[in-house]
C-alpha positions as CSV (number, residue, x, y, z in Angstrom):
1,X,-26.2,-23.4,6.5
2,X,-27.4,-20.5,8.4
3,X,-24.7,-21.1,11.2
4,X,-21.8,-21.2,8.6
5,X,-22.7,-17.7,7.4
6,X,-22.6,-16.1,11.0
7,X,-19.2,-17.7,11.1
8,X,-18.2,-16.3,8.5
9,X,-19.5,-12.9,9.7
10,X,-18.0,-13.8,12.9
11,X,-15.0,-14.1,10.9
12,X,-15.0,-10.7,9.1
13,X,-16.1,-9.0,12.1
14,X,-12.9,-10.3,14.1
15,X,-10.5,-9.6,11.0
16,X,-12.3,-5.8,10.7
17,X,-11.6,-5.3,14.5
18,X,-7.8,-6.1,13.6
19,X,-7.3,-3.9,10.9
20,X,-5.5,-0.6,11.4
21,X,-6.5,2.1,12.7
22,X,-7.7,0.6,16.0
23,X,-4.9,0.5,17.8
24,X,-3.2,-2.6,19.2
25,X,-5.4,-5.3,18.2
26,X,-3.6,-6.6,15.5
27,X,-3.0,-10.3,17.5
28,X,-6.4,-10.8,16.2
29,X,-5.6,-11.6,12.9
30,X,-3.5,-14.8,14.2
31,X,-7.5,-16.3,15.0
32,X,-9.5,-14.0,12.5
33,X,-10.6,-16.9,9.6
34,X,-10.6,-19.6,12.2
35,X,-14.3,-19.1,12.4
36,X,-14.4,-19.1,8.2
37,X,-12.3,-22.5,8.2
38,X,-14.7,-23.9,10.5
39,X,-17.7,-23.4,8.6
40,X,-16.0,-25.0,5.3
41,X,-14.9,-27.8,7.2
42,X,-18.6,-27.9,8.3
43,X,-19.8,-27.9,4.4
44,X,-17.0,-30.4,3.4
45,X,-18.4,-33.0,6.0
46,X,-21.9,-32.2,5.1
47,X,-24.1,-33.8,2.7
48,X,-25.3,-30.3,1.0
49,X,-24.8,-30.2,-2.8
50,X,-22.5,-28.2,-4.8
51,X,-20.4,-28.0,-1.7
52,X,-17.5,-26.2,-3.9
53,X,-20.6,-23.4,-4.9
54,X,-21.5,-23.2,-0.9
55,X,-17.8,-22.5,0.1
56,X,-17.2,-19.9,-2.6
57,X,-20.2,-17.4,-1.7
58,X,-19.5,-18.2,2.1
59,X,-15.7,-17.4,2.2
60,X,-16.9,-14.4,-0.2
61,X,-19.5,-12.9,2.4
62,X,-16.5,-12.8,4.8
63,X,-14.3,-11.1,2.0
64,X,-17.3,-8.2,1.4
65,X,-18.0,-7.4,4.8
66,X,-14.5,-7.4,6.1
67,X,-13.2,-5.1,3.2
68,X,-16.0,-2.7,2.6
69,X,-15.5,-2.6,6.6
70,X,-12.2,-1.4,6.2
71,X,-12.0,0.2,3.4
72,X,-15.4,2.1,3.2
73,X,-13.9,5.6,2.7
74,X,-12.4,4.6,-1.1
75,X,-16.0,5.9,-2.1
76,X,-14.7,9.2,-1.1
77,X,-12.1,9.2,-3.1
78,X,-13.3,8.0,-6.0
79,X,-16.2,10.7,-5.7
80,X,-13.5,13.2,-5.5
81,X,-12.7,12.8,-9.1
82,X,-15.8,11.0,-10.9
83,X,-19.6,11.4,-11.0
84,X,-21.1,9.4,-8.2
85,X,-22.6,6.7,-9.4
86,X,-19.2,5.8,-11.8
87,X,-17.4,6.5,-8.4
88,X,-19.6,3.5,-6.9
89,X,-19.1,1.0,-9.7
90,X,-15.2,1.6,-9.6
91,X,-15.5,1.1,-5.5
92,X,-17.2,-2.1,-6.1
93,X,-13.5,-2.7,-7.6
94,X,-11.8,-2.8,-4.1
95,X,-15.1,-4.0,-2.2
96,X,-16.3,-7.1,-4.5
97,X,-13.0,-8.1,-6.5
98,X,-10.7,-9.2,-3.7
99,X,-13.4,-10.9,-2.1
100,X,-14.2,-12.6,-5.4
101,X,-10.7,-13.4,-5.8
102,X,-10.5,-14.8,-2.0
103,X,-13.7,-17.2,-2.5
104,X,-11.8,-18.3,-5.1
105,X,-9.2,-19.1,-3.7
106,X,-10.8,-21.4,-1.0
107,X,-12.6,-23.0,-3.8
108,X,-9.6,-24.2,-5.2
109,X,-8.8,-25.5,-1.8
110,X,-12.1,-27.0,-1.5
111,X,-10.5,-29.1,-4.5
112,X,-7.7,-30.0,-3.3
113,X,-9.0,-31.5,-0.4
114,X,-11.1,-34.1,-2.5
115,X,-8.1,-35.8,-3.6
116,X,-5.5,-34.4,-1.0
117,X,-4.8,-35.0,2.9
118,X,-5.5,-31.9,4.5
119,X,-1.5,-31.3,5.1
120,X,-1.3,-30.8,1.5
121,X,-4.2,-29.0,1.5
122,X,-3.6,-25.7,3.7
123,X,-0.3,-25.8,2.6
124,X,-1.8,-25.1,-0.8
125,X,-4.5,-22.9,0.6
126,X,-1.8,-20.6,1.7
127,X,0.4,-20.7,-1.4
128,X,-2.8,-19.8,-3.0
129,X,-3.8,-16.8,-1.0
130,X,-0.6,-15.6,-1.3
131,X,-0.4,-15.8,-5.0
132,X,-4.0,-14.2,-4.9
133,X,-2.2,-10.7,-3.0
134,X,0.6,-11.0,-5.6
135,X,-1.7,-10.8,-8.3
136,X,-3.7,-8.0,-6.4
137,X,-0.2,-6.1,-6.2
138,X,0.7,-6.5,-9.7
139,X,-2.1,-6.6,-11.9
140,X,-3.7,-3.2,-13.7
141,X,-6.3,-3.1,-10.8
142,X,-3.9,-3.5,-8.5
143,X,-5.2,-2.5,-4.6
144,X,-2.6,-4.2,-2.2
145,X,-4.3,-2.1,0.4
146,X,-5.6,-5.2,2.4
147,X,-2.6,-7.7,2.0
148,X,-3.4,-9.5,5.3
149,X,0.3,-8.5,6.7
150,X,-0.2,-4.8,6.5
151,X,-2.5,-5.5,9.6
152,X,0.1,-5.5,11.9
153,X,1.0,-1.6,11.4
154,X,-1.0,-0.8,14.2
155,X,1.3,-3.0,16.2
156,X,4.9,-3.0,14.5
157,X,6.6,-3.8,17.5
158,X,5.5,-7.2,16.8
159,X,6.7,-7.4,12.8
160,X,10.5,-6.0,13.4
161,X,11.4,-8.7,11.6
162,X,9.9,-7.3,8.7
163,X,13.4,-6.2,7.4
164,X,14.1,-9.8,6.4
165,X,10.6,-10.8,5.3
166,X,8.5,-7.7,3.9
167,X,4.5,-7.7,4.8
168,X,4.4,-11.4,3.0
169,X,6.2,-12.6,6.1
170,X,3.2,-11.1,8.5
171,X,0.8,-12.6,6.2
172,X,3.0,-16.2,6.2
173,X,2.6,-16.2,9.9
174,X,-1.1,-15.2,10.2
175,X,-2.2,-17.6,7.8
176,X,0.5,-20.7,9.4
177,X,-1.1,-19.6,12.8
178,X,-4.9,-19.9,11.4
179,X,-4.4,-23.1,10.3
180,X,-3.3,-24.2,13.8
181,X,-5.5,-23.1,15.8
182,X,-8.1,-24.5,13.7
183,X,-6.5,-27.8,14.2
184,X,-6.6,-27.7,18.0
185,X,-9.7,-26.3,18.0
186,X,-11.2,-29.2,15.3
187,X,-9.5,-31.8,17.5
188,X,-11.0,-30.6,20.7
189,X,-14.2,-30.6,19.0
190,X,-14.3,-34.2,17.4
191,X,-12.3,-35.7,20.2
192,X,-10.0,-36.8,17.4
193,X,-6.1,-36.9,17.8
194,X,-4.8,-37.1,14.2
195,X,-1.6,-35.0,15.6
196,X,-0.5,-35.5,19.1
197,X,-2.4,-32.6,21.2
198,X,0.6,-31.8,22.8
199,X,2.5,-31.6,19.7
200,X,-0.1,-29.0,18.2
201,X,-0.4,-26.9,21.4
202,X,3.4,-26.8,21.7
203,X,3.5,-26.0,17.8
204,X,0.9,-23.2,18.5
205,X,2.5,-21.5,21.3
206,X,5.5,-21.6,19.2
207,X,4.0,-19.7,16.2
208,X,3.2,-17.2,18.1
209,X,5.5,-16.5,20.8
210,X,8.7,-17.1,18.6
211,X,8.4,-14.5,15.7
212,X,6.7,-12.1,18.8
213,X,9.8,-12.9,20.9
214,X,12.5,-12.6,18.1
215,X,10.8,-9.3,17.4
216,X,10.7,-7.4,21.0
217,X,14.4,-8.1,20.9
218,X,15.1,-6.6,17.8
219,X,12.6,-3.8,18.5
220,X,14.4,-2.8,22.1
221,X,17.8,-3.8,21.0
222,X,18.0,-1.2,17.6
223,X,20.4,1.5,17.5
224,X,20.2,4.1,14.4
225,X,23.4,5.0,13.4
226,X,24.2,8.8,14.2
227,X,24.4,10.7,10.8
228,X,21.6,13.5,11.2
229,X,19.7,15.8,8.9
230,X,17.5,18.5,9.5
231,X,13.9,18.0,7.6
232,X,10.7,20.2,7.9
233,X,7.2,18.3,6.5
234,X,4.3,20.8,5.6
235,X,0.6,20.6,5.9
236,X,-0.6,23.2,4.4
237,X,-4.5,22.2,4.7
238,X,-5.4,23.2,1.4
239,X,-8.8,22.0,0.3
240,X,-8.8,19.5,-2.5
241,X,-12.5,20.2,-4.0
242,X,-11.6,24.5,-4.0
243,X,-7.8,23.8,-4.6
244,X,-8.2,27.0,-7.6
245,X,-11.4,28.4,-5.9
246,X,-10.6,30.9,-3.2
247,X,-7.1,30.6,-3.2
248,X,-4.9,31.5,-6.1
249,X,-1.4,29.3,-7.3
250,X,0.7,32.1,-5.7
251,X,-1.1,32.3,-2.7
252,X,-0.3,28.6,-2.1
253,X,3.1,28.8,-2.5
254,X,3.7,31.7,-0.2
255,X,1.5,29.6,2.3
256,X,4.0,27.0,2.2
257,X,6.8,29.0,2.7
258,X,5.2,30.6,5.6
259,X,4.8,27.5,7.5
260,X,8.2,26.3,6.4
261,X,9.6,29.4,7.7
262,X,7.9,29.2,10.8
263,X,9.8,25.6,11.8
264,X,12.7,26.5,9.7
265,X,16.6,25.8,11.3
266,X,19.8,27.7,9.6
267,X,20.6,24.0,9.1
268,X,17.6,22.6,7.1
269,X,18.3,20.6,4.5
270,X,15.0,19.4,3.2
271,X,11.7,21.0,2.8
272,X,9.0,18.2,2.2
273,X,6.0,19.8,0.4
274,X,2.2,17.3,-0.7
275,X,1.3,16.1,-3.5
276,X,0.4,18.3,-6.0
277,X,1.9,21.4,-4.2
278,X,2.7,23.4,-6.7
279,X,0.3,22.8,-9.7
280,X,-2.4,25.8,-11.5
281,X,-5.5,25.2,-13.5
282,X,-3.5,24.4,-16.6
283,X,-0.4,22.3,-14.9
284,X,3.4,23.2,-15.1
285,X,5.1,22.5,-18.0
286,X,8.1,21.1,-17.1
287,X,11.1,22.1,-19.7
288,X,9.7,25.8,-18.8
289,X,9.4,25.6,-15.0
290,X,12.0,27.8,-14.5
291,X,10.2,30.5,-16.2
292,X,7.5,30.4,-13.9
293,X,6.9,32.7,-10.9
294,X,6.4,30.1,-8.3
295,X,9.8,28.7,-9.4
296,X,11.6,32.6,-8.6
297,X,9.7,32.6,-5.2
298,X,11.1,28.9,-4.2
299,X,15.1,30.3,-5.7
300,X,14.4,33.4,-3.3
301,X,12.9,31.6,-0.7
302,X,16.3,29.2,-0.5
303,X,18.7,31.4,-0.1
304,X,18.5,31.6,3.3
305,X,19.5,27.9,3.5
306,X,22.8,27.2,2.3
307,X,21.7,22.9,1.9
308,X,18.4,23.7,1.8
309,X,16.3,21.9,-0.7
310,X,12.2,21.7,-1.8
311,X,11.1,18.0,-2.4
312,X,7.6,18.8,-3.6
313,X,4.7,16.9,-5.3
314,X,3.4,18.9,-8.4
315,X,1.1,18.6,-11.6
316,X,3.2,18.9,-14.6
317,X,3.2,17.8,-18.2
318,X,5.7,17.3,-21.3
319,X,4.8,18.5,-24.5
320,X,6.2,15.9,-27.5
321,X,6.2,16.3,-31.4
322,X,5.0,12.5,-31.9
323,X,3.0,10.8,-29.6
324,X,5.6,8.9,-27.4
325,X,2.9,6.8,-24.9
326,X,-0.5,5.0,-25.2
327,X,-1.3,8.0,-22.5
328,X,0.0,10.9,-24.2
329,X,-3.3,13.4,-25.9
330,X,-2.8,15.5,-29.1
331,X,-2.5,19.0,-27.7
332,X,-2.5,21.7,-30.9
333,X,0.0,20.5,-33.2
334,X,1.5,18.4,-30.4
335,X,1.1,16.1,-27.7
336,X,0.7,16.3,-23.9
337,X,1.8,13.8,-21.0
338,X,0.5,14.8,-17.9
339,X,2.3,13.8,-14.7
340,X,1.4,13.4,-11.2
341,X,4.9,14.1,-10.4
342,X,7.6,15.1,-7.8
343,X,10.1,17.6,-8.1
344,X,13.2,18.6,-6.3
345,X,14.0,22.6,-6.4
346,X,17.8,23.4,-4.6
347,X,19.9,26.2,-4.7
348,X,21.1,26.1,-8.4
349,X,19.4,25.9,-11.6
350,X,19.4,22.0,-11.5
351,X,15.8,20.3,-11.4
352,X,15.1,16.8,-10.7
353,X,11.7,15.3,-11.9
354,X,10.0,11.7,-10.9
355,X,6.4,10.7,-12.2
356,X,4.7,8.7,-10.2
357,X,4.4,5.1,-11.2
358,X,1.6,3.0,-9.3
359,X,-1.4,5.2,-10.3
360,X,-4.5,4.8,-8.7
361,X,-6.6,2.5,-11.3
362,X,-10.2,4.1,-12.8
363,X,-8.6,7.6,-11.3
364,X,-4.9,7.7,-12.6
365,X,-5.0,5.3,-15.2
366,X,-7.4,3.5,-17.3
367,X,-6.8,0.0,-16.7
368,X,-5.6,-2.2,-19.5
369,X,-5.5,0.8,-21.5
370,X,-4.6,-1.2,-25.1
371,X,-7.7,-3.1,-24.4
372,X,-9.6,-0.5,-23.3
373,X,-8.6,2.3,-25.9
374,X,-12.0,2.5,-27.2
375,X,-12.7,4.3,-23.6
376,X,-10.4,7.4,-23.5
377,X,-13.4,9.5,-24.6
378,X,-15.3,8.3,-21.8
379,X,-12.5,8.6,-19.1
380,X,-11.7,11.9,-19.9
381,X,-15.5,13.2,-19.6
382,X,-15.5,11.7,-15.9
383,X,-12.6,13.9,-15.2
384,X,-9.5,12.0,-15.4
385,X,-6.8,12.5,-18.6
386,X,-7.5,10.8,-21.7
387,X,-6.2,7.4,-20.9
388,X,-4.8,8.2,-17.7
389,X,-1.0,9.8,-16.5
390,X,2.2,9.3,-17.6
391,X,4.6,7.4,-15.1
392,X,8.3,6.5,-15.1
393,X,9.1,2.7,-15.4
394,X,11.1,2.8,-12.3
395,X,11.3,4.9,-9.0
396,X,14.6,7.5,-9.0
397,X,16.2,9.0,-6.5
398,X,16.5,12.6,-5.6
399,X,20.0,14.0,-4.6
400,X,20.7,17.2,-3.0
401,X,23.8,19.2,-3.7
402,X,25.4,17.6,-0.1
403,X,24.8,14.1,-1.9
404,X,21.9,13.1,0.4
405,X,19.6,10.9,-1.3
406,X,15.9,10.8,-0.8
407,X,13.0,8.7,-2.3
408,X,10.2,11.0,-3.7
409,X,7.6,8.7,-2.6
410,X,4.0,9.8,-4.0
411,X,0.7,9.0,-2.2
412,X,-0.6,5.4,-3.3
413,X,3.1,4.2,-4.0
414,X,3.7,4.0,-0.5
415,X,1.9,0.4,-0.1
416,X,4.0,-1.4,-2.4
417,X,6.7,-2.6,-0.4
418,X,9.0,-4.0,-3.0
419,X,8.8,-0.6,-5.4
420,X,10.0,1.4,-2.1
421,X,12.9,-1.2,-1.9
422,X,13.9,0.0,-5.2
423,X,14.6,3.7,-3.8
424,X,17.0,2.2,-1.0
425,X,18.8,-0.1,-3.7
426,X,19.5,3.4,-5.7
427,X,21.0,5.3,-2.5
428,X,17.8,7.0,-1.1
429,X,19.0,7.5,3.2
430,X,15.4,8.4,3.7
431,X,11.8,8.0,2.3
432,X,9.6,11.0,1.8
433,X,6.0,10.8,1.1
434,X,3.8,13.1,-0.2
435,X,0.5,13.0,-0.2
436,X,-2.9,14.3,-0.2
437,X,-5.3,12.5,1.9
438,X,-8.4,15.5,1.8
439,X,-9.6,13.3,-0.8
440,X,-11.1,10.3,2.1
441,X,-12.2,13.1,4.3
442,X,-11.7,12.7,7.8
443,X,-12.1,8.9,8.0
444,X,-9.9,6.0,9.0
445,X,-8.0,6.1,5.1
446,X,-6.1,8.9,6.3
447,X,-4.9,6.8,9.7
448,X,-4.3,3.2,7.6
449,X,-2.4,5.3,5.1
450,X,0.2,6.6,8.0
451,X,0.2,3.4,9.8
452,X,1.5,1.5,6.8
453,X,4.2,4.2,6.1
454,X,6.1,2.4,9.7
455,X,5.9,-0.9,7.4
456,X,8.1,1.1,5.0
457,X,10.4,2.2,7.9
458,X,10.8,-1.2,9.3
459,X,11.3,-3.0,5.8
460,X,14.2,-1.1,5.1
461,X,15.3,0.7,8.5
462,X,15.0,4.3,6.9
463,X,13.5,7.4,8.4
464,X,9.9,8.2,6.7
465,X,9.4,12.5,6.4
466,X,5.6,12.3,5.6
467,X,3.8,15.5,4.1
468,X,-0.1,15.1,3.9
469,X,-2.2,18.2,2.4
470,X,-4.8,17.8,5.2
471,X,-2.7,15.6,7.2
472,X,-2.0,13.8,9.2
473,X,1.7,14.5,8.4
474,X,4.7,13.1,10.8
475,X,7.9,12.0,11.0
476,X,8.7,7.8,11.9
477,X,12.0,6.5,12.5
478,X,14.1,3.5,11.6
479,X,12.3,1.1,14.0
480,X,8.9,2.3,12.9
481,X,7.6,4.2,16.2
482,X,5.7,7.3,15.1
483,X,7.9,10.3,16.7
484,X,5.9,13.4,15.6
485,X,2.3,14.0,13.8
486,X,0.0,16.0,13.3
487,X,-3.8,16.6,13.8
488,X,-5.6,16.7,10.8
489,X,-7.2,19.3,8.9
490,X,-4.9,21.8,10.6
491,X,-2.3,23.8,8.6
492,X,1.2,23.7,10.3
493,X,4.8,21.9,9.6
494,X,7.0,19.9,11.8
495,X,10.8,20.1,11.6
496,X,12.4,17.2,12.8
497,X,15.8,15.9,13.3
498,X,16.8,12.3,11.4
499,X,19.3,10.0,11.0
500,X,19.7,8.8,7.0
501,X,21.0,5.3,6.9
502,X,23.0,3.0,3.7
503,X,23.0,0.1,5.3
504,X,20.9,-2.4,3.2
505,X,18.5,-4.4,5.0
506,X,17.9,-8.2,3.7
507,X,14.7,-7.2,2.9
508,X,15.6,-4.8,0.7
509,X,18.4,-6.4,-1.1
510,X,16.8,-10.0,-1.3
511,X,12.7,-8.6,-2.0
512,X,9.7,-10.9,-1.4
513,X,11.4,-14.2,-1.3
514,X,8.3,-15.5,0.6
515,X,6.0,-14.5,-2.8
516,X,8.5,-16.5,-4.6
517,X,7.9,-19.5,-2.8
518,X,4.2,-19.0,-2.6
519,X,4.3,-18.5,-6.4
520,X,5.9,-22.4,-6.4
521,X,3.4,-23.4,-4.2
522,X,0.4,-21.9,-6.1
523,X,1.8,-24.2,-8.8
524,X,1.9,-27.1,-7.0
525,X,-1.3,-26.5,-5.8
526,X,-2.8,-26.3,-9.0
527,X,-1.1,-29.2,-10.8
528,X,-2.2,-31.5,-7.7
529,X,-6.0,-30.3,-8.4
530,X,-5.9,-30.8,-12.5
531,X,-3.2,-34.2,-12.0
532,X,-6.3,-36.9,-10.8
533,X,-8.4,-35.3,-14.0
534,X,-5.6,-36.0,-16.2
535,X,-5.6,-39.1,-15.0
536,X,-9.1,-40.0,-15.0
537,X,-9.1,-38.7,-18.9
538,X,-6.0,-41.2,-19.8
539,X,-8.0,-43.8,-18.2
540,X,-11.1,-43.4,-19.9
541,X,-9.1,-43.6,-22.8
């Protein structure tokens, strides 16, 4: 037993060294659970006991190490916001759950192979895992940070085909490729031939030099389409944990404009500002905003830019007579929404508002907050709203007064591929995101959370404008290559010149057709586990 769990360490170690942000060694991923199928083949031929119990906790020890390897800086940010030791318990969220939810998943395939051949068998193993990321994405403590197919973001000139197939392809094709290279190896091993060798070779060069192949083509043959814009993304390195200490609401804003000013063309259209940009100890009420000073200075600040615009993130709140949402707080004789919110500021009097949607669970929101109602007491004392933010049901689109439409794109929102699909369907012609990494500090968050904005990019061939408080801040173009950034923790803006695009990419008119069918197969995996005990029960009847 002792060698199956250095496989499977062997296993997370190799799927670890994959992950984003080390650069280029994404191929990885195409061997990283051979080592893990190995040792539950090892434990299905042996003659342990409570061999389904022995394949759970090992295919979990590769789950724990892999992800609390990758995604160790989430204690950061949940310290940001909550005492520590709540801050470690909601970690434990993102570090234990998934990996629950994977050894689950290969005990379920542990079933399957009792009464299945083993063709049947992976193919439900990968229906499986793939329904296991869907639920992950969808679910009230949804994390899709570690879908296996964001891992080629380090190396998107491998995954160009991503505009037909979203991340679910990448993760299609690392799982299809596991699975062979297991074979071969098991083969080799047993000196069995099952499959012809030269049929599985062949069928494992294909798998991986194919979708590689079809890719570099795409990648070297893509022309954008000529229909620029001038943008400016600031980093205005403002601290997170002093945001109202040493430097006051006014003195942010005139920041900003400094550095926007500093970058600034006759012919800028947008200015992309962070999350939470302009905000103040008590939050910006939004049917007053134009009353507000930091409002005036934005007006004044535009003028000299006859298309100019302010896409910014910003804390703001509604104020209602009845209580409208579950997440809405009595507030005097009234009740308060808060937002986590974008808004865009042009040269009129207009204002566009979007609150963000995919809120960060234990932070953002209280998850299954009917359930959980009892809670809101509790949530608010560790420094969150009573029951969490308001959000919009859907994502909308900004439109400047030239007609140029923009997806306001807020921090976390950025890893859900479909959701940003849903600004392109509207008419967005490029993706903003705005951000405030400070929170992770300066680890490898901050570098995963820019590498997966090229995913965007490539899923639905628009430009990304990225503005990060503390950075790193950029701009990546239609193929996904990363044209400007910046350092981090270093206050300065980039003004770039892009291309906006409507053309509509299969990916982002068709969406994850590859979850759909790995939904089907997640039920056909399941009915061909409970089928022999349904038969078994008829017949003891």
């Amino acid at each position: 037993m002792k060698q199956n769990y250095l496989l499977a360490l062997l296993s997370a170690f190799i799927l670890w060294l994959a992950w984003p942000p080390i650069p280029y060694s994404s191929l990885l991923l195409l061997v990283g659970f051979v080592p893990l199928l190995i040792a539950i083949e090892n434990i299905i031929r042996s003659n342990y006991e409570k061999k389904g119990t022995k394949i759970f906790w090992t295919s979990f020890l590769t789950g724990v190490v892999w992800n609390t390897a990758s995604i160790y800086w989430v204690f950061n940010a949940m310290n940001a916001f909550l005492p520590t030791v709540v801050a470690l318990l909601i970690a434990l969220i993102p570090f234990c759950l998934a990996p629950l939810l994977m050894g689950l998943v290969f005990r379920l395939y542990y079933e399957l192979r009792k009464t299945r051949n083993i063709t049947w068998s992976f193919i439900g193993l990968i229906s499986l895992w793939i329904g296991y990321e869907y639920l992950h994405q969808t679910w009230d403590l949804a994390f899709p940070w570690m879908t296996l197919g964001n891992g080629f973001a380090n190396f998107h000139q491998l995954i160009q085909w991503y505009s037909f197939t979203g991340v679910y392809g990448g993760t299609l094709w690392i799982w299809a490729t596991n699975v062979l290279v297991f074979l071969a190896y098991w083969q080799y091993k047993e000196k069995i031939e099952a499959i012809s060798a030269i049929k599985l070779n062949i069928a494992v060069a294909s798998i991986i030099i194919i979708p590689i192949g079809i890719s570099l083509v795409q990648y070297f043959s893509y022309e954008e389409y000529i229909n620029p814009s001038e943008v400016v993304v600031v980093q205005p390195n403002i601290d997170p944990y002093q945001k109202f200490g040493s430097i006051s609401s006014q003195e942010q804003i005139e920041n900003l404009i400094q550095l926007s000013e500093s970058v600034a063309k006759p012919n800028t259209e947008f200015f992309i500002w962070p999350e939470t940009a302009i905000s103040n100890e008590s939050g910006i009420n939004e049917a007053d905003f134009r009353d507000y000073a930091a409002y005036n200075r934005i007006e004044f600040f535009l003028e000299n830019y006859h298309n100019g615009n302010v896409l910014s993130g910003i804390e703001s709140y509604e104020l209602y007579i009845n209580q409208k949402t579950n997440t809405a707080r009595p507030f005097a004789d009234k009740f308060l929404e808060s937002y986590n919110a974008a808004v865009l500021i042009d040269g009129s009097s207009k204002l566009q508002f979007y609150h963000k949607s995919k809120l960060v669970p234990g932070v953002e929101q209280l998850p299954f907050n009917k359930a959980l109602d009892f809670m809101k007491p509790l949530f608010a004392q560790f420094g969150g709203t009573t029951g969490g933010y308001g959000s919009d049901s859907i994502p909308s689109v900004f439109y400047s007064q030239s007609g140029i439409g923009v997806a306001p794109v807020i921090c976390y929102e950025s890893i859900w591929g479909d959701y940003v699909t849903q600004y392109v369907k509207q008419g967005a012609q490029f993706i903003a995101i705005v951000t405030n990494d400070g929170w992770w500090k300066n680890t490898s968050g901050k570098d995963q959370h820019l590498e997966y904005a090229k995913l965007r990019a490539i899923e639905n061939r628009r430009w990304v404008a990225r503005s990060a408080n503390t950075g790193i801040s950029g701009f990546i173009n239609q193929r996904g290559d990363i044209i400007q950034k910046t350092s981090w923790w270093v206050p300065t803006a980039l003004s770039q010149e892009i291309n906006l695009n409507e053309e509509i990419t299969f990916y982002t008119k068709s969406g994850d057709l590859v979850v759909y069918i790995g939904l089907l197969g997640c039920l056909l995996a399941l009915g061909l586990i409970i089928l022999p005990k349904s038969k078994v029960n008829s017949n003891n009847r």
